[in-house]
C-alpha positions in Angstrom: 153.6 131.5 114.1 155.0 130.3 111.2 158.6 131.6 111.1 157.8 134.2 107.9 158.9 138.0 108.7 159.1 140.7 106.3 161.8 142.4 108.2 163.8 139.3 107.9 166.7 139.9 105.3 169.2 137.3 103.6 172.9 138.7 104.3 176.5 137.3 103.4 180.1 138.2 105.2 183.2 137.4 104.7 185.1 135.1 107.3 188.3 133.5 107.8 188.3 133.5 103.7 184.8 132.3 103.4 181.4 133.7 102.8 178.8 132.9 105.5 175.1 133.8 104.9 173.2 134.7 107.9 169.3 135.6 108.1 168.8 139.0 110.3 165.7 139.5 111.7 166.2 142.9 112.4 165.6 144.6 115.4 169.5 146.1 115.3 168.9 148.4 118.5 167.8 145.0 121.0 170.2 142.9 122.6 171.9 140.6 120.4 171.1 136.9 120.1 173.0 134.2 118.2 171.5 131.0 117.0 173.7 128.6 115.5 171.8 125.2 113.9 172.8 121.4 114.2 175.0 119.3 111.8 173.4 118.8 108.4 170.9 121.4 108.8 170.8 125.6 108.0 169.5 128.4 109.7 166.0 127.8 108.8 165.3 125.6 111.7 165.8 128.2 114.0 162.7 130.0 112.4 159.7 129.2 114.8 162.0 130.1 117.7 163.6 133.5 115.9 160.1 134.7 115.0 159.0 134.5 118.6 162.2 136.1 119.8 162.9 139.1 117.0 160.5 141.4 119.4 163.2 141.5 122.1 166.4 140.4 120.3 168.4 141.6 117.5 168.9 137.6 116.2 171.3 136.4 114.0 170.8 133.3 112.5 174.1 131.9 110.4 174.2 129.1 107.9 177.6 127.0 109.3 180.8 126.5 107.0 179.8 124.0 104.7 176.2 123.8 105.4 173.2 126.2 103.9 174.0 128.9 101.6 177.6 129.2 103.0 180.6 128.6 101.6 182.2 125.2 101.6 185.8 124.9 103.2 188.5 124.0 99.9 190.7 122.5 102.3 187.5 120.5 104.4 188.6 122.5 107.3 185.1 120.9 109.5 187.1 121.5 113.2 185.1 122.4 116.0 188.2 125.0 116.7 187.3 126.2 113.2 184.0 126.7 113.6 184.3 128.7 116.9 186.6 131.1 114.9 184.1 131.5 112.7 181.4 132.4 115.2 184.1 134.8 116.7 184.8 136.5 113.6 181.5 137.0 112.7 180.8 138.5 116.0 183.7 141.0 115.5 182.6 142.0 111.9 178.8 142.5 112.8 180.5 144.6 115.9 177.9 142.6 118.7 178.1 143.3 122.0 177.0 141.9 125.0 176.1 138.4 122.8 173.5 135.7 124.0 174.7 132.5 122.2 171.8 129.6 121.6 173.4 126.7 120.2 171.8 123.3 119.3 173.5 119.6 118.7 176.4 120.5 117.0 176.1 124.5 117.1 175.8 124.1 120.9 179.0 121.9 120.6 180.5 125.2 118.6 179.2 127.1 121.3 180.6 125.2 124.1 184.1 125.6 122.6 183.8 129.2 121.9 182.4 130.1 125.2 185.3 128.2 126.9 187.6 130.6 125.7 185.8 133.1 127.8 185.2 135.6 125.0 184.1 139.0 126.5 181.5 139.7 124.1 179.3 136.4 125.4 177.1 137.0 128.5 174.7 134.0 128.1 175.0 130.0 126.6 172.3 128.1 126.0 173.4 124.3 124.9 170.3 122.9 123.3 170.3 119.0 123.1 173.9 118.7 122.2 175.6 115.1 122.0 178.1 115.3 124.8 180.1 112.4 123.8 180.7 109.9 120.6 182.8 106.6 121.1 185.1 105.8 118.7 183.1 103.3 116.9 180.6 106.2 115.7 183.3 108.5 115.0 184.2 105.7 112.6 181.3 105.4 110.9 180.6 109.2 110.7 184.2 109.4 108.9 183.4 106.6 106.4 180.2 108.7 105.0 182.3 111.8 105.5 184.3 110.1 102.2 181.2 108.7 100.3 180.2 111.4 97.5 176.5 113.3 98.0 173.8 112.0 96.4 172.5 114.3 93.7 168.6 113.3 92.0 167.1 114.2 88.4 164.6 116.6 90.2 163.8 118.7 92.7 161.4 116.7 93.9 163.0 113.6 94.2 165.6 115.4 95.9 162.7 116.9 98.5 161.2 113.2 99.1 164.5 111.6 99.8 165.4 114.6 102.8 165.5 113.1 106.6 165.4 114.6 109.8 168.4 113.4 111.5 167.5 111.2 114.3 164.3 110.9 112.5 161.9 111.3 115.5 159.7 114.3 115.3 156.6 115.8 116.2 156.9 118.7 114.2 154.1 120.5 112.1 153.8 119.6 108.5 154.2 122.8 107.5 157.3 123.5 109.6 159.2 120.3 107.9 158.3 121.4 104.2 160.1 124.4 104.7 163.4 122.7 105.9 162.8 120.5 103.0 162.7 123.2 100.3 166.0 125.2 101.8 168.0 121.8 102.0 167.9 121.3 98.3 169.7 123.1 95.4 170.5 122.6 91.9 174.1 121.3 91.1 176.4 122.4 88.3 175.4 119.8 86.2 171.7 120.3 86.4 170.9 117.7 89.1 169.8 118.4 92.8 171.5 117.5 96.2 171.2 118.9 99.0 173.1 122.1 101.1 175.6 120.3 102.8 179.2 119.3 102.3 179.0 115.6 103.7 183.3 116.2 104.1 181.4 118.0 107.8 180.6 114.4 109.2 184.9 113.9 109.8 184.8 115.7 112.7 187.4 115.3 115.6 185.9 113.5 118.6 183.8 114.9 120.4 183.9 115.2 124.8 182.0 117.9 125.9 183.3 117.3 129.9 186.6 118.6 128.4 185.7 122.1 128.1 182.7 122.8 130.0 184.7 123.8 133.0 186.0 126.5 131.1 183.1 127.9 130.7 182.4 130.8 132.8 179.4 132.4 131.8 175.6 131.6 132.7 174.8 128.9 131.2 171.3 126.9 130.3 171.9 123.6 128.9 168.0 122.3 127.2 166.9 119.0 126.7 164.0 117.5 124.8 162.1 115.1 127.1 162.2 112.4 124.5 165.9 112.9 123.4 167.9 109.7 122.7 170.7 111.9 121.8 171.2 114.0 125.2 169.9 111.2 127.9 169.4 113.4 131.1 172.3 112.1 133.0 174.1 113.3 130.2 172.5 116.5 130.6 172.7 116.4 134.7 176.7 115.2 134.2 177.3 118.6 132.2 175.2 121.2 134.1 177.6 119.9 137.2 180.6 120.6 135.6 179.6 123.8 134.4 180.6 126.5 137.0 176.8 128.9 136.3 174.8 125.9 134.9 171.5 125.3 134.8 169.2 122.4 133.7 165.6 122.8 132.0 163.6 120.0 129.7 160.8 120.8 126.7 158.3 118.5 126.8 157.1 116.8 124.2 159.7 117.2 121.9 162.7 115.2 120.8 166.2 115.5 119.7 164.8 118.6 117.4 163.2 120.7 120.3 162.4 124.1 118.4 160.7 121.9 116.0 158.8 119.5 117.3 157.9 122.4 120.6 158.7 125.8 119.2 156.7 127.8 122.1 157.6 126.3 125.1 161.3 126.2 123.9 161.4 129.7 122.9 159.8 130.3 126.4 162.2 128.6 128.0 165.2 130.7 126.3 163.0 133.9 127.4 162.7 133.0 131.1 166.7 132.4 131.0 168.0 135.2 128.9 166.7 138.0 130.4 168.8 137.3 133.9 171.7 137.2 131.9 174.0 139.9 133.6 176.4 142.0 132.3 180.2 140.5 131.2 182.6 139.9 134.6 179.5 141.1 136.8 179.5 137.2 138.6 177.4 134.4 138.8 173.8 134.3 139.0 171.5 132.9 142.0 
């Protein structure tokens, strides 16, 4: 597949004073699945995955505060907290019920913090290779280039040539990464082009997943690629037990950017979990 659907349409709402853009793949009367991307990135990289899922699911697929065609925050409001409201009131506005929540890296870090508020609406996490902790030496150096200005180019082009994956490793089909590559790049007031991100994201609070996975009472399918360096699986095997309805599942032959580099057999593994997904307050699964 290669992630194009004619049903998909390009919509904006207004959240907590900002306008998010989400792609809707249509499919309004299925269950309703939320895929939230990684730091840095936009929706688009959900797009192998949401075009093998749009039979069965009514997905959503929002562009981040500050990242995409979203609005950037005036006040660089980049707070995990934040962006949990966000997905919250987005939920509310579209009026979805019964929500299956697929986060990855930092949207399964969003998703972790909004599930632990035990929102009645979610039914089902997934937590796709999600960086579980940062020492403070990172968070140091993520804050520095939080304050350095974005790079803008003279062309589109050079703008295109100059995009990275972030880790860089990837198996991922040619094809697949041009796409990202176009969407990541826009023209700037002044005529140049830099890319759809406000780098003011990167000063984010720390980050310790153990802190609110207890919390978390919903089923719950945390995904790891089998070459990941930025989930290692004890890391993985270390949340799933705090968890209270975790489970554990690896794509192979795919790295930090699983529904990239193995689109099928991560969309597969997201189908054979979602489905036993029961009901809100109906228990734990088996």
């Amino acid at each position: 597949m290669n992630g194009s659907d004619s049903a998909v349409q390009n919509q904006f709402v207004s959240v907590n004073s900002l306008t998010l853009a989400y792609r809707d793949w249509g499919n309004h009367h299925a269950p309703a699945l939320l895929l939230l991307h990684a730091g840095g990135c936009h929706g688009h990289w959900w797009n192998e995955v949401a075009a093998r899922l749009a039979d069965r699911y009514h997905v959503i697929v929002p562009d981040l505060r500050g990242h995409g065609d979203s609005d950037r925050s005036e006040a660089g409001d980049y707070a995990f907290e934040t962006y949990a409201s966000d997905v919250a009131a987005l939920i509310e506005t579209l009026a979805l019920e019964d929500v299956r929540l697929v986060g990855h890296s930092l949207g399964g870090y969003v998703g972790l913090v909004y599930a632990s508020r035990r929102p009645p609406r979610l039914i089902a996490l997934v937590i796709a290779d999600m960086l579980c902790e940062l020492d403070q030496s990172a968070l140091d150096r993520a804050h520095e280039a939080s304050r350095k200005p974005s790079p803008t180019f003279p062309s589109r082009e050079e703008a295109e040539a100059r995009f990275r994956l972030q880790p860089p490793e990837t198996v991922a089909q040619p094809e697949i990464l041009a796409t990202l590559t176009a969407q990541a790049v826009t023209q700037t007031p002044d005529g140049r082009f830099g890319f759809k991100f406000d780098r003011r994201a990167m000063g984010h609070p720390p980050i310790r997943a153990w802190d609110f996975a207890p919390n978390v009472i919903c089923p719950t399918l945390v995904v790891r690629g089998e070459w990941s360096s930025l989930m290692p699986r004890d890391h993985a095997e270390r949340l799933v037990a705090l968890l209270p309805n975790g489970q554990l599942r690896e794509v192979a032959k795919a790295y930090h950017h699983l529904m990239l580099d193995n689109p099928r057999d991560f969309a597969t593994a997201l189908e054979n979990f979602l489905p036993r997904a029961p009901s809100a307050g109906s228990g734990r699964t088996t």
